[in-house]
C-alpha positions in Angstrom: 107.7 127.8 104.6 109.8 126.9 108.2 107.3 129.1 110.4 107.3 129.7 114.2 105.2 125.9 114.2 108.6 124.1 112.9 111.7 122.3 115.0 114.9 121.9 113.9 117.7 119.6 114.4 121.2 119.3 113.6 122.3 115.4 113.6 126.3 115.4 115.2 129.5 114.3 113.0 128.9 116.3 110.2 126.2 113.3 108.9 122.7 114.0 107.8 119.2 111.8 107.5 119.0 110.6 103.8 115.7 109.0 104.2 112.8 109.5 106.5 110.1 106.9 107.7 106.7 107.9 109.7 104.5 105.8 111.4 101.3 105.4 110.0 99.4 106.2 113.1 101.9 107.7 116.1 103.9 110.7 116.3 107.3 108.4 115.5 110.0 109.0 113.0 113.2 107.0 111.4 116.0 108.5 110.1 118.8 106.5 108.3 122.3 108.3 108.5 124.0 109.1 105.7 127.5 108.4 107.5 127.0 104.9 108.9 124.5 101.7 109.1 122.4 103.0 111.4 119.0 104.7 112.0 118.0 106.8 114.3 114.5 106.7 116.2 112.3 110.5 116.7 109.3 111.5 118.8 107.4 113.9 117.9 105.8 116.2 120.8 105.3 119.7 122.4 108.7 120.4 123.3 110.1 119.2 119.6 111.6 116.3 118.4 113.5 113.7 121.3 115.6 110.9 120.2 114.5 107.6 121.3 117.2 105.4 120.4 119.7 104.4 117.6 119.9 100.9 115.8 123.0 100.2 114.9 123.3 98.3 111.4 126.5 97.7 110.5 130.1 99.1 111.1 131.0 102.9 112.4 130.8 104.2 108.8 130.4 103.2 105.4 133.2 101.8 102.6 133.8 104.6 100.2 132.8 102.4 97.0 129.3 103.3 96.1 128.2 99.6 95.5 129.4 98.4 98.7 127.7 100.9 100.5 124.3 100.2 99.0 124.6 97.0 99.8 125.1 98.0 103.6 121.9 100.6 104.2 119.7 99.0 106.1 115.8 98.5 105.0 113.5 99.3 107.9 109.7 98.9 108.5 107.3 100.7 111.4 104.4 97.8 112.4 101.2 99.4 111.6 99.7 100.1 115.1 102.3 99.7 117.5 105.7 101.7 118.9 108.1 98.8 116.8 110.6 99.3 114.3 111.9 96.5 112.6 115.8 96.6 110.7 117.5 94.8 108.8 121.1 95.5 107.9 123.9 93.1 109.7 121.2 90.5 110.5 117.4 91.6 111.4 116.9 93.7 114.7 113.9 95.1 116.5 113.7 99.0 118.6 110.7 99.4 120.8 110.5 101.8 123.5 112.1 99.2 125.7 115.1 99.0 123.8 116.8 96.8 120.8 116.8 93.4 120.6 116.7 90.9 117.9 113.8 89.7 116.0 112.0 86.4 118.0 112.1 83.9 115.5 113.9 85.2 112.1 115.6 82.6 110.9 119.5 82.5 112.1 121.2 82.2 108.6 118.3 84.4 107.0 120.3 87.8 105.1 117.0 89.7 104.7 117.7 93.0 102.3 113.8 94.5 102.4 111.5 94.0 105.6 107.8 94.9 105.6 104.7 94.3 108.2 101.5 92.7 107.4 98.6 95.4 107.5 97.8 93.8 110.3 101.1 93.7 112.1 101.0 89.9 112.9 103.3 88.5 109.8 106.9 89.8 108.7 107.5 89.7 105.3 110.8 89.7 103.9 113.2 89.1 100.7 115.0 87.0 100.2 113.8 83.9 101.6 115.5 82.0 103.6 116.4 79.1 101.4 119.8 77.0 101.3 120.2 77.3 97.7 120.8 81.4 97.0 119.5 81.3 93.3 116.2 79.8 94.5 115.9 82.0 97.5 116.1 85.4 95.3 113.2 84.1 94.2 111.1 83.4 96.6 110.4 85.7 100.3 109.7 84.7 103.6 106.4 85.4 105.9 107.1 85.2 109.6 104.8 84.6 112.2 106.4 86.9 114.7 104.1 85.1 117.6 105.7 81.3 117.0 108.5 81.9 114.5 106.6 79.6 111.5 107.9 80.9 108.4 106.4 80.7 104.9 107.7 80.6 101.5 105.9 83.2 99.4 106.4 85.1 95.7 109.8 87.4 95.0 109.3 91.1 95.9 112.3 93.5 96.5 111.5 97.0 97.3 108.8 97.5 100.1 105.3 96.4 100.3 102.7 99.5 100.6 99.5 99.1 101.3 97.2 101.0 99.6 94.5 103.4 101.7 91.2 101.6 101.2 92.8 98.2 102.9 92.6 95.0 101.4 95.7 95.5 98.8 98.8 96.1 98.7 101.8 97.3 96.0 105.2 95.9 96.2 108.3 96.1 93.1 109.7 93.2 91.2 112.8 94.8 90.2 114.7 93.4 86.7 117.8 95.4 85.3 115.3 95.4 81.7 112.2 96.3 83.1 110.6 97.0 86.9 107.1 95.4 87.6 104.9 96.9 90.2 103.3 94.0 91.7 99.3 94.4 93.1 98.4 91.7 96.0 95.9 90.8 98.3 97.3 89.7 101.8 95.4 86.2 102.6 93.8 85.5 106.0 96.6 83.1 107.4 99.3 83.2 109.7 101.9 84.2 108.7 100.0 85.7 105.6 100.7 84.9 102.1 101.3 87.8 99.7 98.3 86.7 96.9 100.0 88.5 94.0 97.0 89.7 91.5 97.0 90.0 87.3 97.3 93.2 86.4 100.7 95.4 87.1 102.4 98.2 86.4 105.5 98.2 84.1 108.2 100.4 84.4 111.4 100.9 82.3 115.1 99.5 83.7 115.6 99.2 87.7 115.9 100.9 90.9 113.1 102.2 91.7 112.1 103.4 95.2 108.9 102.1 97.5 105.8 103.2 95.9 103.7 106.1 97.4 99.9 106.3 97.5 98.0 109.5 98.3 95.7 109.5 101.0 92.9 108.9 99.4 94.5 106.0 97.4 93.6 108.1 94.3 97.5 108.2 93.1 100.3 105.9 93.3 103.8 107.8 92.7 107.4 106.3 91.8 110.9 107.6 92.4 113.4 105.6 90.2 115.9 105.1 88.3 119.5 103.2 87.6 120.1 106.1 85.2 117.9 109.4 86.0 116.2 111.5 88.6 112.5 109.7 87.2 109.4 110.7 88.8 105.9 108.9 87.6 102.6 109.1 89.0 99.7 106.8 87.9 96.3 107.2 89.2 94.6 104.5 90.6 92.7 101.8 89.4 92.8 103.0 86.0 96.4 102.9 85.6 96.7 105.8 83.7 100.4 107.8 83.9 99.5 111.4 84.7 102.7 112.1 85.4 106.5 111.5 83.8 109.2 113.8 84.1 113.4 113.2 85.3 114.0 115.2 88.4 117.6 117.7 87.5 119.6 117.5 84.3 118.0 115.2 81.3 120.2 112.2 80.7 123.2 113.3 78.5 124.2 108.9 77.7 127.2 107.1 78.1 130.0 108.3 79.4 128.6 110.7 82.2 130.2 114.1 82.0 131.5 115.0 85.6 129.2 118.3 85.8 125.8 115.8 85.4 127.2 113.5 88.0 128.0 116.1 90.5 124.4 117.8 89.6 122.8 114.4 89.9 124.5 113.5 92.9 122.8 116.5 94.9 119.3 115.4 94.4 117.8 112.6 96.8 116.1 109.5 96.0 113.8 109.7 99.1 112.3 112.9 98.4 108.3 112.5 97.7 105.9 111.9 99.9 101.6 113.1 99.6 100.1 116.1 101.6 97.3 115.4 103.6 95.3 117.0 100.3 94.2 114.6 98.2 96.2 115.3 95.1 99.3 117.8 96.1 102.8 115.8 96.0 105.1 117.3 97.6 109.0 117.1 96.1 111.7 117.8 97.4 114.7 119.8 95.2 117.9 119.8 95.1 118.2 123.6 96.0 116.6 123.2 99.0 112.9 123.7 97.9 109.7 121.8 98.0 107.7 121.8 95.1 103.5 121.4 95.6 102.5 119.5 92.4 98.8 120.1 92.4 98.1 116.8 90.2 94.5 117.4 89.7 94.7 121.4 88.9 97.7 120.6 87.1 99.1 123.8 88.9 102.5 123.5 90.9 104.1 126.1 93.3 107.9 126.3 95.0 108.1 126.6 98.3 111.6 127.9 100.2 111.9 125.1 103.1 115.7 124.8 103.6 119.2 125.9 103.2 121.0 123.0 101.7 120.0 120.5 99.2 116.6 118.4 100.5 118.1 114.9 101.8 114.1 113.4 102.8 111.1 114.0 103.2 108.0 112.5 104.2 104.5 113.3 106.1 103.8 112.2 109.6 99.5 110.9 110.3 98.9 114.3 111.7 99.4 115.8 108.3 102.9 117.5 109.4 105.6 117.8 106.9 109.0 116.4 108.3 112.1 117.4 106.1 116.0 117.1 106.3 118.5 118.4 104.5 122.1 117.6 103.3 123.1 120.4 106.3 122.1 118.0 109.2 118.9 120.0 109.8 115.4 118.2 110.4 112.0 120.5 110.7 108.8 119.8 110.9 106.2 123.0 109.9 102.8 123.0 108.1 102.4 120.6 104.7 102.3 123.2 102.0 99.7 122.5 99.4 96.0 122.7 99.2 95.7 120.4 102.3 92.2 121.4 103.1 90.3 118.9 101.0 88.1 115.8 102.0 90.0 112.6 102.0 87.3 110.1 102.4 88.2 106.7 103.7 85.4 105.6 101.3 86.6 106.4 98.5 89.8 104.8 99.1 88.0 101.5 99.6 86.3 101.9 96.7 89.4 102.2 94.3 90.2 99.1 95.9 87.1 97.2 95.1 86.5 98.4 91.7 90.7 97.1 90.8 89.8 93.8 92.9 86.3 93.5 91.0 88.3 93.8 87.5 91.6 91.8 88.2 92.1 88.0 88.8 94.4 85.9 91.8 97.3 84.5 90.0 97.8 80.9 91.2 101.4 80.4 93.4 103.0 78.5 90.7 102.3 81.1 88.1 105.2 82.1 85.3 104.7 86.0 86.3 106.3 86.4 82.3 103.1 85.3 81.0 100.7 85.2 83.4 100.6 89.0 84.1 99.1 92.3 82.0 101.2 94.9 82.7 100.0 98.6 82.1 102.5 101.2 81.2 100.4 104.2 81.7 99.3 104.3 77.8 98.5 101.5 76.6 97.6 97.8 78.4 100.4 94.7 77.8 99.6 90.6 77.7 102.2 88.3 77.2 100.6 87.8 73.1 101.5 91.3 72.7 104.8 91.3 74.4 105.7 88.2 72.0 104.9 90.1 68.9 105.5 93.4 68.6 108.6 94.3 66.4 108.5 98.0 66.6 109.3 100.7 69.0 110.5 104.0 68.6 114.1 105.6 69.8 111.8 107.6 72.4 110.2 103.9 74.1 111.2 102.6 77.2 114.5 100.3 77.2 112.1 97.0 78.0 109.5 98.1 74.8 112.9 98.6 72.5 114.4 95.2 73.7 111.4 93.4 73.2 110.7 94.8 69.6 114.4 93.5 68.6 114.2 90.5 70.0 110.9 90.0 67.8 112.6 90.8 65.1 115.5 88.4 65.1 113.3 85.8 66.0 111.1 86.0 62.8 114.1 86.8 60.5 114.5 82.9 61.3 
């Protein structure tokens, strides 16, 4: 796989990239290190990869305790046409070519913990909002007009905001330590823009999930997750159908977690998917230092020798490279591997988009997202009347479906 096309680079202090971020349209790539708050800013040219710059996020390294270092890694966001990076970490700073600086207008007193850019680059959203009372702002986000500094209260989102392919939509998580809705929305025409959050979602079981992925053609949508396993789902697009399910590593062995699983677990990263330039390979990253091709349409899958440590990231840069780190410090960039050769159409994105649009409705802004949505889980289709009345599940159903079924239960045994 690393051919006489790839470059390589060792980041210094014994530290690695643990997640990787491309611009959607220039040859630019983040890399947050796995020592300390920081990420670091790549061009991508003739002569290699150059560092631009560094953002600095926080202190020189991180606390030992796992739960205070999640808390500290910051969230980034490329804006969609131009050379800008937003982070946010220890407050909410901006790298351009011209340096780091803060962002113009984010509210002083504002903690943002996820950042994304409007499609078209002119609003900021971010979560929380920026609200004096800390219940109320978990539950709301801010939109920032970057140009005047006018923010805008808008619905609760936690992990990224995607959009899909076709334009016109994006995907965002709602993130509950039951259950994880992925959340479909229409960006309005204002400024800042409003996040117009749609009907129909995707359920998935417990919590922390990554950012969703789309393929190219916006034919698949593809989660990395969870609180307790290596999960990996793929749903294709509009249908909602789950053509994928599998836990990434050793299968959950339950409570408590026997060292060896743990130190297996721990070797496998939680950024490691991204699409080929193909229409329906996804690439995955393994924790021997491989990358799987999962042909999703052939159903075929092939393992592909790429590094010599454990993959740390991975994602694909708009000239269809793949860019991959691993847990030795070493970054390459070589050839996607894959059938790559296929027609992605830019039509046929737009069209997922308008058939979901054409058979979804706009929630209004003071909709109770517990009743008001239909959540698919891949199988079958949800509403709130069925969610209020099932009382059986099986030892094999998601955590939410199981919870659900017993609280039905009591509740008519009354």
């Amino acid at each position: 796989m690393v051919d006489g096309d790839s470059v390589k680079r060792v980041i210094a202090g014994g530290s690695y990239v643990e997640r990787l971020v491309c611009h959607a349209r220039l040859p630019l790539i983040a890399g947050l290190d796995s020592a300390r708050p920081a990420v670091h800013v790549w061009e991508f040219g003739a002569t290699g990869l150059r560092e631009l710059g560094v953002v600095a996020a926080g202190p020189d390294a991180y606390p030992p305790e796992p739960w205070e270092r999640h808390r500290m890694v910051p969230e980034l966001a490329w804006h969609p046409y131009d050379p800008g990076l937003v982070v946010a970490g220890a407050g909410l700073r901006r790298w351009t070519p011209d340096g780091v600086s803060a962002v113009t207008g984010a509210p002083a007193e504002a903690g943002y913990r996820a950042v994304a850019y409007s499609p078209d680059g002119r609003t900021l959203w971010a979560w929380p909002a920026s609200l004096p009372d800390e219940d109320e702002a978990w539950q709301r986000s801010d939109a920032l007009d970057l140009a005047t500094g006018t923010v805008r209260c808008g619905p609760a989102w936690d992990t990224g905001v995607v959009e899909h392919p076709g334009g016109g939509l994006v995907a965002t998580l709602s993130s509950d330590q039951g259950a994880t809705d992925v959340l479909f929305a229409r960006p309005d025409g204002d400024v800042p823009a409003s996040l117009r959050l749609l009907r129909d979602a995707i359920i998935l079981d417990v919590d922390c999930y990554e950012a969703p992925v789309f393929s190219r053609d916006g034919r698949y949508l593809a989660l990395r997750g969870n609180a307790y396993v290596h999960s990996l789902d793929v749903f294709e697009f509009p249908s909602m159908r789950r053509v994928l399910h599998t836990t990434l590593g050793e299968a959950y062995p339950g409570y408590p977690y026997p060292p060896e699983w743990l130190a297996e677990q721990s070797l496998w990263s939680r950024h490691n998917i991204a699409f080929a330039p193909g229409s329906g390979t996804l690439l995955v990253g393994t924790s021997g230092g491989t990358v799987i091709s999962l042909d999703l349409e052939r159903e075929q899958a092939a393992e592909h020798d790429v590094a010599p440590a454990p993959i740390s990231a991975l994602a694909v840069m708009p000239t269809g490279q793949l860019v991959v780190a691993d847990r030795s410090g070493q970054i390459a960039v070589m050839s996607a591997p894959g059938d790559t050769d296929r027609e992605v159409g830019a039509a046929a994105a737009r069209t997922r988009v308008e058939e979901f649009l054409a058979a979804t409705t706009e929630l209004p802004d003071d909709a109770d997202l517990e009743t008001a949505l239909i959540r698919h889980d891949g199988q079958r289709v949800w509403s709130a009347d069925d969610l209020d009345t099932v009382t059986a599940a099986e030892d094999t159903d998601p955590t939410w479906l199981r919870l659900q079924a017993a609280i039905n239960t009591v509740r008519q045994q009354r």
